[in-house]
C-alpha positions as CSV (number, residue, x, y, z in Angstrom):
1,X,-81.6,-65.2,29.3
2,X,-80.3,-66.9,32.7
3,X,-82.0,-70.2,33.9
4,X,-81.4,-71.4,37.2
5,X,-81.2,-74.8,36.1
6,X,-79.6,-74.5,33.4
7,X,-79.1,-78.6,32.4
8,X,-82.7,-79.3,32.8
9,X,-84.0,-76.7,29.9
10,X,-81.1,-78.3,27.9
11,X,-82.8,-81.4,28.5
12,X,-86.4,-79.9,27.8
13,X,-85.2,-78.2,24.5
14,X,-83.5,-81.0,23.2
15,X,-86.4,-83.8,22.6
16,X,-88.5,-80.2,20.7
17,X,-85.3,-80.5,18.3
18,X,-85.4,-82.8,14.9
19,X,-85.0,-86.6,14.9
20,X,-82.5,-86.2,11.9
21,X,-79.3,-87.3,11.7
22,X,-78.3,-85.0,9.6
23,X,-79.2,-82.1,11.9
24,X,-77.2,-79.2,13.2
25,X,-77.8,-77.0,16.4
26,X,-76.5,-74.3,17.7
27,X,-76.3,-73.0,21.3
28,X,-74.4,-69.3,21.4
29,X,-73.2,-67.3,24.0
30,X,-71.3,-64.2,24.4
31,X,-67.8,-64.5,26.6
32,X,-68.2,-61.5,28.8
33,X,-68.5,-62.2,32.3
34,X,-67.1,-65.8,31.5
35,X,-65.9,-66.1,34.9
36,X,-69.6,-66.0,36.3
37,X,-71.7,-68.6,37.0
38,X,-74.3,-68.1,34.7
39,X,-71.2,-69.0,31.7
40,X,-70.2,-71.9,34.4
41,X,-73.5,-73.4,33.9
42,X,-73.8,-73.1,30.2
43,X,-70.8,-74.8,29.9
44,X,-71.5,-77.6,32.2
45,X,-74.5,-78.0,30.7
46,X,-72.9,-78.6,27.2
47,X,-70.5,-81.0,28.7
48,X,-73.5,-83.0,30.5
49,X,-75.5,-83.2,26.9
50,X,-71.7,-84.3,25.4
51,X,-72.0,-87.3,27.8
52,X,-75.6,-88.4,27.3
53,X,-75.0,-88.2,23.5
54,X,-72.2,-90.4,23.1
55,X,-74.4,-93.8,23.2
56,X,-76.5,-91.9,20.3
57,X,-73.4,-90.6,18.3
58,X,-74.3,-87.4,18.5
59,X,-71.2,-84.9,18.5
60,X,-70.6,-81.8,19.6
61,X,-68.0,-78.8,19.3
62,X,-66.8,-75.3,21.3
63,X,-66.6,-73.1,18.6
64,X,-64.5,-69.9,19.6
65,X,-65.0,-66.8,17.3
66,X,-62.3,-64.2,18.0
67,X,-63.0,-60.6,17.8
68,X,-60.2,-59.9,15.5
69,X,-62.2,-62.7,13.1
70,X,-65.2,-60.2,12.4
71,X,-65.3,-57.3,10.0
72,X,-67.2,-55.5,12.1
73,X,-64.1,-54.6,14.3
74,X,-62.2,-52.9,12.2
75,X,-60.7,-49.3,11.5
76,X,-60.1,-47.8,8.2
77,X,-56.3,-47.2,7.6
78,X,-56.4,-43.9,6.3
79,X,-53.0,-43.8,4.3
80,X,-49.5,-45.5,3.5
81,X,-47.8,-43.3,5.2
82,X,-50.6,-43.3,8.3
83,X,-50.4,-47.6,8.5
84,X,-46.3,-46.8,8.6
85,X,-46.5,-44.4,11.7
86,X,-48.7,-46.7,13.2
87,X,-46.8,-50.1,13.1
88,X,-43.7,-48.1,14.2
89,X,-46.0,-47.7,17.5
90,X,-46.7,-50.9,18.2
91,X,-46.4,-52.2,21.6
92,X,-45.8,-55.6,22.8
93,X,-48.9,-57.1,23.0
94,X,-49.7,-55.1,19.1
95,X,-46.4,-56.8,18.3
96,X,-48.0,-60.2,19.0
97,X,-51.6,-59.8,17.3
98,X,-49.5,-58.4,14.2
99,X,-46.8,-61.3,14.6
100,X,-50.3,-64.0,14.2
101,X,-51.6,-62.4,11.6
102,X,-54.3,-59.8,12.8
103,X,-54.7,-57.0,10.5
104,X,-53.8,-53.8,11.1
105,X,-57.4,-52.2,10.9
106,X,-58.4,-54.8,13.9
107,X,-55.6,-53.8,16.1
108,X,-56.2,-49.7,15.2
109,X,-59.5,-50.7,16.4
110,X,-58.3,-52.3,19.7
111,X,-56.2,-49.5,20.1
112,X,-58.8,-46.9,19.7
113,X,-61.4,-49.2,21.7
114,X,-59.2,-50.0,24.5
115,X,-58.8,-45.8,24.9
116,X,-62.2,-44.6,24.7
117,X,-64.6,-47.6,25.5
118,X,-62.5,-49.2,28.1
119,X,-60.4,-46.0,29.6
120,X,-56.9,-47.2,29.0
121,X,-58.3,-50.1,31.0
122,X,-56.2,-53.2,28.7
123,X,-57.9,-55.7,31.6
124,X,-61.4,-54.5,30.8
125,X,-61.4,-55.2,27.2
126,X,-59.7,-58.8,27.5
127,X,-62.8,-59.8,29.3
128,X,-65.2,-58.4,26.8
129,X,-63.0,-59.2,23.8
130,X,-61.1,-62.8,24.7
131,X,-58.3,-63.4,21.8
132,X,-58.3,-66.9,22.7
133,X,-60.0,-69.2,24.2
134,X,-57.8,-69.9,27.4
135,X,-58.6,-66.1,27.8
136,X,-62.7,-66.7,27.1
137,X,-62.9,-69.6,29.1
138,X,-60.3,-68.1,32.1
139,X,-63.3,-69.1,34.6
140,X,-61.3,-69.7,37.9
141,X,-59.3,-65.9,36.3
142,X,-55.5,-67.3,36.9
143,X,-54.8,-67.6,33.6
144,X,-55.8,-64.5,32.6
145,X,-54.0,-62.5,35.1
146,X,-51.3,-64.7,36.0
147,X,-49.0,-67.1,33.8
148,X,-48.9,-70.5,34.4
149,X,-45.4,-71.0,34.4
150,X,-44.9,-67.9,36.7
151,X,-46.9,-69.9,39.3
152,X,-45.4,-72.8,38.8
153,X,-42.0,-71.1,39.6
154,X,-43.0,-69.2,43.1
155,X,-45.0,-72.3,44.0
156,X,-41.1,-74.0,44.3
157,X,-39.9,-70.9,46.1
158,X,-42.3,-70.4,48.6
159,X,-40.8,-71.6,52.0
160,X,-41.7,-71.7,55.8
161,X,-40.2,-69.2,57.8
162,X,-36.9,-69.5,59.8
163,X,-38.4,-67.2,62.8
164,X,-41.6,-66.3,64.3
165,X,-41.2,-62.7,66.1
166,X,-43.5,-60.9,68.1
167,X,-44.0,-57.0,69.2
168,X,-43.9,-56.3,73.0
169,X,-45.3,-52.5,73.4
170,X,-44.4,-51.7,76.6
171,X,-42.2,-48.0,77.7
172,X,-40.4,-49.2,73.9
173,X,-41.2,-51.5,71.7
174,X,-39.1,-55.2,72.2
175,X,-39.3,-57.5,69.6
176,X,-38.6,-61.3,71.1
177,X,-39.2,-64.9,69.3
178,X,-41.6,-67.4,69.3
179,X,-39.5,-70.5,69.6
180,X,-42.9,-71.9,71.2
181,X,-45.4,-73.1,68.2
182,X,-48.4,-72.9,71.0
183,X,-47.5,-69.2,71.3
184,X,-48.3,-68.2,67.3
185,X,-51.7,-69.6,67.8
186,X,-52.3,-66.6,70.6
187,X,-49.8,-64.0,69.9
188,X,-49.8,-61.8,66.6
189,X,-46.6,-62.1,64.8
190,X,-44.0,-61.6,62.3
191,X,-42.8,-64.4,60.2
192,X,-38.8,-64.0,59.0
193,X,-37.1,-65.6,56.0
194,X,-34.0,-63.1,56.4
195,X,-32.9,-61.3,59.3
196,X,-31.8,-57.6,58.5
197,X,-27.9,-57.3,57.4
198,X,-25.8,-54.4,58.0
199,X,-25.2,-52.0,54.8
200,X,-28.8,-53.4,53.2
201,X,-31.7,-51.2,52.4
202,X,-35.4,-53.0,53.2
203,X,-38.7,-51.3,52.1
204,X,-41.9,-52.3,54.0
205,X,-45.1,-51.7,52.3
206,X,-48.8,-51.9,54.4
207,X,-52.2,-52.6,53.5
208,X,-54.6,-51.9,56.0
209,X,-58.1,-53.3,56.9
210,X,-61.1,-52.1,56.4
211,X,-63.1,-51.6,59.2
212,X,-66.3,-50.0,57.8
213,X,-67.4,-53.4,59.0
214,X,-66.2,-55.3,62.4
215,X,-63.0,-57.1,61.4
216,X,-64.6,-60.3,62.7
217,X,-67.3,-59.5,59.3
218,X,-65.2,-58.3,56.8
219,X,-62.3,-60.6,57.4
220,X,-59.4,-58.8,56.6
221,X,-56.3,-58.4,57.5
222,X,-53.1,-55.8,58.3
223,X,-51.0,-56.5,56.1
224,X,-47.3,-55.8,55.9
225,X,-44.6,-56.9,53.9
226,X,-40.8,-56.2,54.4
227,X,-38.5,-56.5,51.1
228,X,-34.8,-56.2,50.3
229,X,-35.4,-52.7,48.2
230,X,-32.3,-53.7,45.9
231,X,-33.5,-57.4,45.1
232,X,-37.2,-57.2,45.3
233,X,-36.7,-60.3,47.4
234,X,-39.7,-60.7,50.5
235,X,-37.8,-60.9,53.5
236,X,-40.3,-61.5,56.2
237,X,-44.4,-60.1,56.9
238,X,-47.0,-59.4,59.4
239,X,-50.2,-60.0,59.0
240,X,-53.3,-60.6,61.1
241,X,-56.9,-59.4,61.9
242,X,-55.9,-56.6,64.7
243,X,-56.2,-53.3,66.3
244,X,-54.9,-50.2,64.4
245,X,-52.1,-49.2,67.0
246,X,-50.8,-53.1,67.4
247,X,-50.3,-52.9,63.3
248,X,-48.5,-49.6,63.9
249,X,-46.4,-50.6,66.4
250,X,-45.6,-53.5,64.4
251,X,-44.8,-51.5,61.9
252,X,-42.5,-49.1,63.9
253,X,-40.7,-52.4,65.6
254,X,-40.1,-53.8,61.7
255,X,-39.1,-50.8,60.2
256,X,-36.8,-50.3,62.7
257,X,-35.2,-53.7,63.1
258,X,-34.6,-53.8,59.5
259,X,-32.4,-50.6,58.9
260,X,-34.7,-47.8,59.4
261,X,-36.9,-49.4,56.3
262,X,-38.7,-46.8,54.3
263,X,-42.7,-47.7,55.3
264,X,-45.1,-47.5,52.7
265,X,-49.0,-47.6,54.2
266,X,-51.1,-47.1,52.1
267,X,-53.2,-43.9,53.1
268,X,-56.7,-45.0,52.3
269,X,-59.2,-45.4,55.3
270,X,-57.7,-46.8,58.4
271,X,-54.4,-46.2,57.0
272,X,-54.7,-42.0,57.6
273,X,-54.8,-43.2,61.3
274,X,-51.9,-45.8,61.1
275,X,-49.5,-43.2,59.3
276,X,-50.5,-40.2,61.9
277,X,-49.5,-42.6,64.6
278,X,-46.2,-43.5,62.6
279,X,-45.6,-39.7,62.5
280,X,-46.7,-37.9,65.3
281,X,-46.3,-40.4,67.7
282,X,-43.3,-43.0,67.0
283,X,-42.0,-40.0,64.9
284,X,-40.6,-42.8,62.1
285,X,-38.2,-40.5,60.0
286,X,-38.7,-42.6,56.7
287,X,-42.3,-42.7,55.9
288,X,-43.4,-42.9,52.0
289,X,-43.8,-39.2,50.6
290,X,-45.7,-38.7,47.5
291,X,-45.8,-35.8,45.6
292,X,-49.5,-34.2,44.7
293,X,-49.9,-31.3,42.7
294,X,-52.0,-28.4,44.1
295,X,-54.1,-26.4,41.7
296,X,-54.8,-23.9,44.3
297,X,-50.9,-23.7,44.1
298,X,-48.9,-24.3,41.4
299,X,-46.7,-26.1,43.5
300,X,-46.1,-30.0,44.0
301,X,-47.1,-31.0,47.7
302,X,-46.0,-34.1,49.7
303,X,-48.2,-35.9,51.6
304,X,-47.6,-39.7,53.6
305,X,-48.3,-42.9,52.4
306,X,-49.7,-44.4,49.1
307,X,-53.3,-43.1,48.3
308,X,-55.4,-45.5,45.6
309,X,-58.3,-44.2,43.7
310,X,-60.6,-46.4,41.2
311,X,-58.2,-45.0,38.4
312,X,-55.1,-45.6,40.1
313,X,-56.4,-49.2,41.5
314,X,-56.1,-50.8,38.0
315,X,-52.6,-49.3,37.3
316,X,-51.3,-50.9,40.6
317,X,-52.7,-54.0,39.7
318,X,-51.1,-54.2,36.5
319,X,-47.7,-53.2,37.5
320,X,-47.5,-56.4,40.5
321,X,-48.7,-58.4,37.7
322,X,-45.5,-57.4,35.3
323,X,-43.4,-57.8,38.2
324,X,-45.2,-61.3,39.0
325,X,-45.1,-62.5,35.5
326,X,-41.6,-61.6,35.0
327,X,-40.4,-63.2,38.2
328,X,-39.4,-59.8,39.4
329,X,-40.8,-60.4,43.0
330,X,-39.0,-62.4,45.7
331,X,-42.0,-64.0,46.9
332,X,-41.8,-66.1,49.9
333,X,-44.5,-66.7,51.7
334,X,-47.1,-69.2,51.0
335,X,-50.1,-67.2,52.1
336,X,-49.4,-64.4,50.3
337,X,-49.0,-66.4,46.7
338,X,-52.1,-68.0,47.6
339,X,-54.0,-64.5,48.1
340,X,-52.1,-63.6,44.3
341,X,-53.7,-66.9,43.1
342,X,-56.7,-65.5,44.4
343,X,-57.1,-62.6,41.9
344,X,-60.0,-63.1,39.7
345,X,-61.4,-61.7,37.0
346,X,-64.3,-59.9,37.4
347,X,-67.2,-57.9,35.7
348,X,-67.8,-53.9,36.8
349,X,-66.0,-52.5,39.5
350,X,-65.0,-55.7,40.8
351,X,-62.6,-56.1,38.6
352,X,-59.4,-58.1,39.8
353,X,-61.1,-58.4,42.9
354,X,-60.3,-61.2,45.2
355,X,-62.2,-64.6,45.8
356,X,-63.6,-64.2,49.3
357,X,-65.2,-67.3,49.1
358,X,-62.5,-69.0,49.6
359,X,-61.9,-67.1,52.8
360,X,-58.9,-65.2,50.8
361,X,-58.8,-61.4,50.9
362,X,-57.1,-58.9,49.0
363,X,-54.9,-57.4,51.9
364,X,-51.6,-58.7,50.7
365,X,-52.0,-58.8,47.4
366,X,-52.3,-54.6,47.7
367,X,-49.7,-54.7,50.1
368,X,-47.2,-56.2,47.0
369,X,-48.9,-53.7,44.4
370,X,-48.1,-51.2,46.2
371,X,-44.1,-52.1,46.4
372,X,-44.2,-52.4,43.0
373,X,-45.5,-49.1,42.5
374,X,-43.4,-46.9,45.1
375,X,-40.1,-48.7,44.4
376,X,-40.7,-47.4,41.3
377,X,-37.9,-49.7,39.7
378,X,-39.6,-52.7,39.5
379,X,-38.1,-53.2,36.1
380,X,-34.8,-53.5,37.2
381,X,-35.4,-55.8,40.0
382,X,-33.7,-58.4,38.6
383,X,-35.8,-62.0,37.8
384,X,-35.1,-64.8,40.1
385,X,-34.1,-67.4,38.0
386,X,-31.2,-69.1,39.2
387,X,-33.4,-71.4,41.3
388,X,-35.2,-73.4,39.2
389,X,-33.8,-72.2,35.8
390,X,-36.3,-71.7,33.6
391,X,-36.5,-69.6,30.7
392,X,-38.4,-66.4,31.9
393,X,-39.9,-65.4,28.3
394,X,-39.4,-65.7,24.3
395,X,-36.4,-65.8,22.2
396,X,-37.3,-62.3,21.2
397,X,-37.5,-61.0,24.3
398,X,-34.6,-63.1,25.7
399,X,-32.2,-61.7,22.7
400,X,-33.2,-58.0,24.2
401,X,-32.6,-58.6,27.3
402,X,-28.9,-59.9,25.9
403,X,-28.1,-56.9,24.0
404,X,-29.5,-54.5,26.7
405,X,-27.1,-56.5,29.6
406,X,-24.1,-56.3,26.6
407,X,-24.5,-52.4,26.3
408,X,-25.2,-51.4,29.7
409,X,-21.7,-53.1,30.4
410,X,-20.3,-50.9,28.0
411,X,-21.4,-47.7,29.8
412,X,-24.6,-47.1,27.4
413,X,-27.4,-44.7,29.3
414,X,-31.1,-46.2,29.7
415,X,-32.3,-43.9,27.2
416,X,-29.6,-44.9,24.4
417,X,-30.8,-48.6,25.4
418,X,-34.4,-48.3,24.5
419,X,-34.1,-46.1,21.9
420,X,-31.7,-49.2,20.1
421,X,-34.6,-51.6,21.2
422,X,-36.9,-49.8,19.6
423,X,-35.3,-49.4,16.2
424,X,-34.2,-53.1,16.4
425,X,-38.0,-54.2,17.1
426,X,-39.4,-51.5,14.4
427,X,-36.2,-53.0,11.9
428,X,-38.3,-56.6,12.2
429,X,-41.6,-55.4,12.3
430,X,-40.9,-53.4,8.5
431,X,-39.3,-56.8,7.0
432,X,-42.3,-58.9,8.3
433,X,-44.8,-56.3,6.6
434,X,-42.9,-56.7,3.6
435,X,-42.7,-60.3,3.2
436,X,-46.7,-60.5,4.3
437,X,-47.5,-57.5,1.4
């Protein structure tokens, strides 16, 4: 059970306990919901009885019992030649439990667990079934979601902006600058790290607010973020608590300025209303189409923007994260990585949602999953590492990326490529099965 207080029933259950030296206790918990603060207190509480035990001697240890460490999570192997099929189908993060030793009737149970208990939902079952205890103990939810030296890295590369630009709607829309600092406190604005060159495509993807509350409750934000579509690199954003036909216009003025930039609203809420003014009224000629099958018709239909659904909400989610992790996204802006940093872990439906405590919303953080989604070549947005030159991931996965750069220079097809991955990765896996057997 939860107790408000949780350090004074540690200090009322520990006089009941026995005088002997000798003795041994035991406080468990389960790690779901570790990032609540019901777990907070718990562990604080530990900590606190840590400190008043030194002058006594006393010691105490944080034990950590993996899930893979119990019998009762496993799943029979049914055959030879069933255990071979299924450590050819390992996936990366298999690869890795087999590669520290798991067993494969613990990782066919992960496997089977992650698809009916959790959905497909890889997120969900990390938070009931921690590997480690970084991932158990992932209270503030970065380093679950996020890699440590991932953040490290964009906190070098964010950057102020060059220019401050602001959206006139009068007969046309004007965009002029803010050379004025006392101006940005007043005016809604864009902020610019690269002005639009000629020949370059730019991709601007839109979260909007929602207003089922006033915006002055809720707190969020229109969000829009412009990026080079061939680097992945953010070139400039707009963000601010406003009206839904300033964000359009803003929009409309961006788009524009930058080449006639695809815009990618997403079409949820507030956002029907900011793509039928885009359409109908600006008549933008390069709005996101997606295509939705009709079961009245067997027929694919295209409607505008970027529509999320709870089942569509985690896959977004997970593909910024990739692109994050992998240094795949250009980020530039300050707020924005701090709205990423944000991104906690949390229990339910509130999964991945963002800490508005801190006064940080979700609105750009959507706005980047969704470029990451409609690009729909994340992966070969290239990693930014020339700037600070750090290795982006293992030997293994480094050695990969070699022989995939070696044959694509010889005219190899994407398919041939990771199809000779594949076999190379299956080629290891079979030798480390038969030196472990």
């Amino acid at each position: 059970d939860y107790y408000p207080d949780f350090g004074r029933a540690m200090d009322s259950a520990m006089p009941a306990m026995s005088k002997s030296p000798l003795r041994t206790i035991v406080l468990e918990t389960t790690m779901n919901h570790a990032a609540s603060s019901e777990f907070k207190d718990f562990v604080a509480a530990v900590h606190a009885q840590k400190s008043s035990d030194l002058i006594s001697g006393r010691q105490w240890s944080l034990l950590f019992i993996p899930w893979f460490e119990m019998e009762v999570f496993r799943e029979p192997i049914p055959s030879h030649e069933f255990l071979g099929k299924f450590l050819n189908s390992l996936d990366t993060e298999e690869v890795k439990l087999w590669k520290a030793g798991v067993r494969p009737e613990a990782i066919l149970w992960r496997r089977n667990s992650i698809t009916i208990d959790f959905r497909g939902r890889r997120s969900g079952f990390v938070e009931a079934y921690p590997s480690t205890i970084e991932e158990a103990l992932d209270i503030f939810g970065n380093a679950q979601w996020l890699h440590a030296d991932a953040i490290k890295f964009y906190r070098a590369r964010v950057s102020e902006p060059v220019k401050y630009l602001a959206v006139d709607a009068t007969a046309t829309l004007r965009i002029r600058e803010l050379s004025d600092p006392r101006d940005r406190e007043f005016t809604h604005h864009a902020r610019v790290w690269r002005q639009p060159e000629a020949g370059r495509r730019y991709m601007i993807t839109a979260d909007c607010a929602d207003s089922k509350g006033s915006l002055r409750e809720t707190g969020s934000e229109n969000y829009a973020i412009v990026w080079d579509y061939d680097t992945g690199d953010q070139v400039a954003e707009w963000h601010a608590r406003s009206a839904i036909y300033e964000f359009s216009n803003a929009l409309a003025a961006l788009g524009e300025w930058y080449n006639g930039a695809i815009i990618a609203p997403e079409a949820n809420y507030d956002g029907k209303a900011v793509i039928e003014r885009l359409n109908i009224h600006f008549q933008y000629p390069n709005l996101y189409r997606r295509e939705v099958y009709d079961s009245l018709r067997p027929t694919e239909t295209e409607l505008l923007g970027f529509f999320t659904t709870s089942q569509t909400r985690d896959l977004l989610i997970d593909r910024l994260r990739f692109a994050f992790n992998t240094r795949r996204l250009g980020i530039r802006s300050p707020h924005l990585l701090e709205q990423l940093l944000a991104f906690a872990a949390r229990q339910g439906v509130q999964l991945k949602q963002v800490d508005k405590a801190r006064g940080l919303h979700d609105d750009g953080a959507i706005a980047a999953a969704i470029a990451c989604t409609v690009h729909d070549r994340s992966n070969a947005w290239q990693p930014w590492l020339l700037e600070i030159g750090e290795p982006l991931s293992s030997p293994l996965e480094q050695q990969n990326n070699k022989i995939l750069a070696n044959r694509k220079r010889r005219g190899y097809t994407i398919a041939e490529l990771e199809d000779e991955i594949a076999e190379s990765r299956m080629a290891r896996l079979r030798r480390l099965y038969q030196n472990r057997t």
